[in-house]
PyMOL CGO cylinders between C-alpha atoms (Angstrom):
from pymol import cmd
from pymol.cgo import CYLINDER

trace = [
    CYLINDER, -21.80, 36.00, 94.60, -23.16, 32.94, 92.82, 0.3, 1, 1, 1, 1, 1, 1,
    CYLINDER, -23.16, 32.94, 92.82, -21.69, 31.84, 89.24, 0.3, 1, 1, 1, 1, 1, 1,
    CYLINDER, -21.69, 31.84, 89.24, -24.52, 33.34, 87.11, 0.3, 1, 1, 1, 1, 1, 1,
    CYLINDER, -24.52, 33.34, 87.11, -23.71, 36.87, 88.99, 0.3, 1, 1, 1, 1, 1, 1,
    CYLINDER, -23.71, 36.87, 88.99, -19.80, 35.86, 88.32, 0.3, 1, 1, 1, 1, 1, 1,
    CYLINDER, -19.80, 35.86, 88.32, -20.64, 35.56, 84.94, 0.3, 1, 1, 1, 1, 1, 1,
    CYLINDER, -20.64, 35.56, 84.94, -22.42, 38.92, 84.59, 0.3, 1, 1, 1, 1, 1, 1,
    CYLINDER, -22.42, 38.92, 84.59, -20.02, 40.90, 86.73, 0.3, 1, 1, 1, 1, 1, 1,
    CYLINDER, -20.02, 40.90, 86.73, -17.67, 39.61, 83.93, 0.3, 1, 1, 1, 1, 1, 1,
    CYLINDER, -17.67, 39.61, 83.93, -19.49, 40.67, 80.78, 0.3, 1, 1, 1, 1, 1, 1,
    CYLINDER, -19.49, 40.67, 80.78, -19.92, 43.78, 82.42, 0.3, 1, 1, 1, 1, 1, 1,
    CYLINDER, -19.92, 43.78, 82.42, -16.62, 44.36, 83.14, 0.3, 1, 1, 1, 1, 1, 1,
    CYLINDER, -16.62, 44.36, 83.14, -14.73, 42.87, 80.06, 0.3, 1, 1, 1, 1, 1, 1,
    CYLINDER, -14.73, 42.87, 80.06, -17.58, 44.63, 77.96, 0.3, 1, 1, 1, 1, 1, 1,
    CYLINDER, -17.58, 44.63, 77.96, -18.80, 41.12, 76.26, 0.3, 1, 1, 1, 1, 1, 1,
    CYLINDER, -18.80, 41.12, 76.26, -21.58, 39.19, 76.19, 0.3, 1, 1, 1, 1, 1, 1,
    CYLINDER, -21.58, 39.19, 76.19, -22.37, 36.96, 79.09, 0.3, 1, 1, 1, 1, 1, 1,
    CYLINDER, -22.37, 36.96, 79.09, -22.16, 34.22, 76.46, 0.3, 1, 1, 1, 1, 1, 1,
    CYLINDER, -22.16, 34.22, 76.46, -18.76, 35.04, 75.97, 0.3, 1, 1, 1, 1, 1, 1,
    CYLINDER, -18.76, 35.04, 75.97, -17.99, 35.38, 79.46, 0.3, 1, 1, 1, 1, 1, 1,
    CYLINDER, -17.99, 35.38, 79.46, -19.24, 32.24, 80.41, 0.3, 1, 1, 1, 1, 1, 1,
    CYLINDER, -19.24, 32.24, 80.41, -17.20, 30.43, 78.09, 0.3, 1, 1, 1, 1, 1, 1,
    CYLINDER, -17.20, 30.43, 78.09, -13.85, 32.41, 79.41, 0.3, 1, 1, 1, 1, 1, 1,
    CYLINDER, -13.85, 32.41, 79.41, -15.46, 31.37, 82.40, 0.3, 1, 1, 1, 1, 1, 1,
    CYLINDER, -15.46, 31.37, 82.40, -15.45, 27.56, 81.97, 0.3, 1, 1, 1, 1, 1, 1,
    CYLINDER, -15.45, 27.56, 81.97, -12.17, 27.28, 79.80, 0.3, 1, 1, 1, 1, 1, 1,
    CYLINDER, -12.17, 27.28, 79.80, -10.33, 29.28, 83.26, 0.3, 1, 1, 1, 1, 1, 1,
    CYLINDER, -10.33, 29.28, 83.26, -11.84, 26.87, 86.04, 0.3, 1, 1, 1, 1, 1, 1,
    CYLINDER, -11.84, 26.87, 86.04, -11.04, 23.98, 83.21, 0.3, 1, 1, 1, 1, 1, 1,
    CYLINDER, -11.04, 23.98, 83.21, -7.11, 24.76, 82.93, 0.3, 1, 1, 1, 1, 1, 1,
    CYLINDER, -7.11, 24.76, 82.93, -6.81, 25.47, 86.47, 0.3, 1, 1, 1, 1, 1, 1,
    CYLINDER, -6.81, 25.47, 86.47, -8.36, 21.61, 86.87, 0.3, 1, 1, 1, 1, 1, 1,
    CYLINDER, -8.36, 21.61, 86.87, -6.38, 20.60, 84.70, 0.3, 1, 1, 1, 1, 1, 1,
    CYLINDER, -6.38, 20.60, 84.70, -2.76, 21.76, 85.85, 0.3, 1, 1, 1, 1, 1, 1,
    CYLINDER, -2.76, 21.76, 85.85, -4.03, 20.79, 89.42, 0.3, 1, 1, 1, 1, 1, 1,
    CYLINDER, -4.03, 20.79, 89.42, -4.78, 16.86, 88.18, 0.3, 1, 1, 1, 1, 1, 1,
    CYLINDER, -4.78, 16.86, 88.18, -1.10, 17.08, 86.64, 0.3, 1, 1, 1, 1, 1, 1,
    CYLINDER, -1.10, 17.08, 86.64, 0.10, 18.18, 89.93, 0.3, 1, 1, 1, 1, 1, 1,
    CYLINDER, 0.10, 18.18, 89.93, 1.41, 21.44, 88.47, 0.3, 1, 1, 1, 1, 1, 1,
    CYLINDER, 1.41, 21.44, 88.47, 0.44, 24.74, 90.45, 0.3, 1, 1, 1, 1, 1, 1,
    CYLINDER, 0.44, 24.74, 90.45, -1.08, 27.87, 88.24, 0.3, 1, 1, 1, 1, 1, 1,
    CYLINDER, -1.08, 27.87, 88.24, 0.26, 31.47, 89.77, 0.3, 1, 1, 1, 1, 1, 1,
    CYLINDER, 0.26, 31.47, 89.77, -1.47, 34.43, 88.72, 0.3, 1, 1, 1, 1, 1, 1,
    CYLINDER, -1.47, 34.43, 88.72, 1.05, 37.56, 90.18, 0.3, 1, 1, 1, 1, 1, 1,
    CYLINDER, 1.05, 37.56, 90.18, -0.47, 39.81, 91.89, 0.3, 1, 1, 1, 1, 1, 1,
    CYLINDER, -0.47, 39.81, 91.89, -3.74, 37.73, 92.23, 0.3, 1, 1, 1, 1, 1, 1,
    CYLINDER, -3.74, 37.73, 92.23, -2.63, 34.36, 94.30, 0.3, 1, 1, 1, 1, 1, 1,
    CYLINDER, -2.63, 34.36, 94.30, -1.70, 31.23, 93.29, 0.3, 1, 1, 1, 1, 1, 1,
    CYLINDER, -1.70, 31.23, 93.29, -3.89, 27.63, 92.68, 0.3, 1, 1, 1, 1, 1, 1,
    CYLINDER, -3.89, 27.63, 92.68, -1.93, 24.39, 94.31, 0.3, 1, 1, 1, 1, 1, 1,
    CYLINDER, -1.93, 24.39, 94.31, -2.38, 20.88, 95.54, 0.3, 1, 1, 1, 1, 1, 1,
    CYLINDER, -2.38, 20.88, 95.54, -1.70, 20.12, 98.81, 0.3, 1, 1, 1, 1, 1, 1,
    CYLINDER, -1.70, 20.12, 98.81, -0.65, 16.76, 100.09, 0.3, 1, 1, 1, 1, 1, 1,
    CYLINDER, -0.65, 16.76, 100.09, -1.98, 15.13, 102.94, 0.3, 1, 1, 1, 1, 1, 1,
    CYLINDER, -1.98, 15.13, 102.94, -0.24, 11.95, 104.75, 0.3, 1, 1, 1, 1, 1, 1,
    CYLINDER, -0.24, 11.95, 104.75, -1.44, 9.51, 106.12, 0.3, 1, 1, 1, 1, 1, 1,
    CYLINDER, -1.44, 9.51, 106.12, -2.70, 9.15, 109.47, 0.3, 1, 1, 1, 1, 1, 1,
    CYLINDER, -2.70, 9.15, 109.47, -4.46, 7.44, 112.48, 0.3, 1, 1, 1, 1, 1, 1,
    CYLINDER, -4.46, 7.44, 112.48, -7.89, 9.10, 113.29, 0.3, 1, 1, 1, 1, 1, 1,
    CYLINDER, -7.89, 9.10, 113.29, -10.86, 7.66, 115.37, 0.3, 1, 1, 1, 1, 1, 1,
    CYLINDER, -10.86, 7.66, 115.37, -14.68, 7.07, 114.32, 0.3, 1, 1, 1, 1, 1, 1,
    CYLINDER, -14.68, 7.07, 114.32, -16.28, 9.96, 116.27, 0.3, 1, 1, 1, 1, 1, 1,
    CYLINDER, -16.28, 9.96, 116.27, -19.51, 6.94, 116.85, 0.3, 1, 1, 1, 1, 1, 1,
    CYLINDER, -19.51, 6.94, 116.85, -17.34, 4.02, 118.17, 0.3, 1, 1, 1, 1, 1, 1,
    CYLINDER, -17.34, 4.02, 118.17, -14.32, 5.68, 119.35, 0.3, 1, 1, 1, 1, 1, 1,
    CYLINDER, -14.32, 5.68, 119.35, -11.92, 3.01, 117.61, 0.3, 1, 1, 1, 1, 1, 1,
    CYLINDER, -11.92, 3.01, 117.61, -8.87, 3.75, 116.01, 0.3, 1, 1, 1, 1, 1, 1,
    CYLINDER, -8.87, 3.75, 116.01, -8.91, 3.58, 112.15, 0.3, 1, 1, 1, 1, 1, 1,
    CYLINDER, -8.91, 3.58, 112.15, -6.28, 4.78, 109.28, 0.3, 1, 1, 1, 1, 1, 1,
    CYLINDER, -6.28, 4.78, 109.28, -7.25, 7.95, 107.64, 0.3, 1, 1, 1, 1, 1, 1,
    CYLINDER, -7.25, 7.95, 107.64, -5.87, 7.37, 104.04, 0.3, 1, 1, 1, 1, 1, 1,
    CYLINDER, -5.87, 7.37, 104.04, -3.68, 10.15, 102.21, 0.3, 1, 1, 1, 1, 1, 1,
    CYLINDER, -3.68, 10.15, 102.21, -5.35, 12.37, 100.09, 0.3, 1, 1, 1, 1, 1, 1,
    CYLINDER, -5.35, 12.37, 100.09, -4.46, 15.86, 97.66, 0.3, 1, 1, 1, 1, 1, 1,
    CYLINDER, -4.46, 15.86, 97.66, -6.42, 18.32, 98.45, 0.3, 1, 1, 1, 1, 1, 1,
    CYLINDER, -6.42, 18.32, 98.45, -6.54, 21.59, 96.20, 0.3, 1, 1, 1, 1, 1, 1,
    CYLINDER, -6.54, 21.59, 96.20, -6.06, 25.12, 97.69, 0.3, 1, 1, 1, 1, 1, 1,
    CYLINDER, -6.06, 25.12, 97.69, -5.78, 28.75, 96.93, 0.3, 1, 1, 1, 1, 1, 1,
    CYLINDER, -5.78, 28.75, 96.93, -3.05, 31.09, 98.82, 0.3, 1, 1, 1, 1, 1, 1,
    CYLINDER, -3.05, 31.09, 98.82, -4.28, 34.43, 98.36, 0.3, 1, 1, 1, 1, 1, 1,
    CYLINDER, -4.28, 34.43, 98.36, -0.58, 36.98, 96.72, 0.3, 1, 1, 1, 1, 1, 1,
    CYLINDER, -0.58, 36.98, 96.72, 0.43, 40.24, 98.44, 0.3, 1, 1, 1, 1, 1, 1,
    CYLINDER, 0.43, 40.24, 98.44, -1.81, 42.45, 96.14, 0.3, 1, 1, 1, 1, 1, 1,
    CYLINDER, -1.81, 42.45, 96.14, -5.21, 40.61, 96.82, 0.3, 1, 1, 1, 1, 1, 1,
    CYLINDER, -5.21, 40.61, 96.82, -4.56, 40.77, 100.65, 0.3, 1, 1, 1, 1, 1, 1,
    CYLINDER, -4.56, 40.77, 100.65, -3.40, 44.65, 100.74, 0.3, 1, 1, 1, 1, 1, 1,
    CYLINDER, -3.40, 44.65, 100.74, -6.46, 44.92, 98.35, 0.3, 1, 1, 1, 1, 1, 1,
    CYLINDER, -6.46, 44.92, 98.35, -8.94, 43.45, 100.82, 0.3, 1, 1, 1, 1, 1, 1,
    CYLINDER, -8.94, 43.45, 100.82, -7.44, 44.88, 103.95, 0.3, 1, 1, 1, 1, 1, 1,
    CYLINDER, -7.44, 44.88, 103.95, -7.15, 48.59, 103.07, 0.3, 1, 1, 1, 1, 1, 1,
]
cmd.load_cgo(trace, "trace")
């Protein structure tokens, strides 16, 4: 599922227009940013939760020379999936 068929499966479902539902669409994905730039995490119960992961850093080698270089630390955002979402998808 692309965005555009996001956005429709949304309208559909809410029972608004897709205008409407591309807006919701955009201000979601732009909060979730948002708290993830601030370093805050957003849980939705049930659902899963939205966090940034830290990454240290470490010594790694250039796959064309083979030499050693430093790999600098990074945050990387991820999702964990919640108990209802997984039960959901496995049953």
């Amino acid at each position: 599922m692309n965005k555009t068929e996001l956005i429709a499966a949304i309208a559909e479902k809410a029972e608004i227009s897709r205008k409407d539902a591309e807006k919701a669409l955009k201000a979601f994905t732009d909060v979730v940013a948002d708290e993830l730039v601030k370093g805050e995490k957003v849980q939705l119960v049930g659902f899963g939760t939205f966090e940034v992961s830290e990454r240290g850093e470490r010594e790694g080698r250039n796959p064309k020379s083979g030499e050693p270089m430093v790999i600098a630390a990074s945050k990387s955002p991820k999702f964990k999936a919640g108990k209802a979402l997984k039960d959901l998808v496995n049953a």
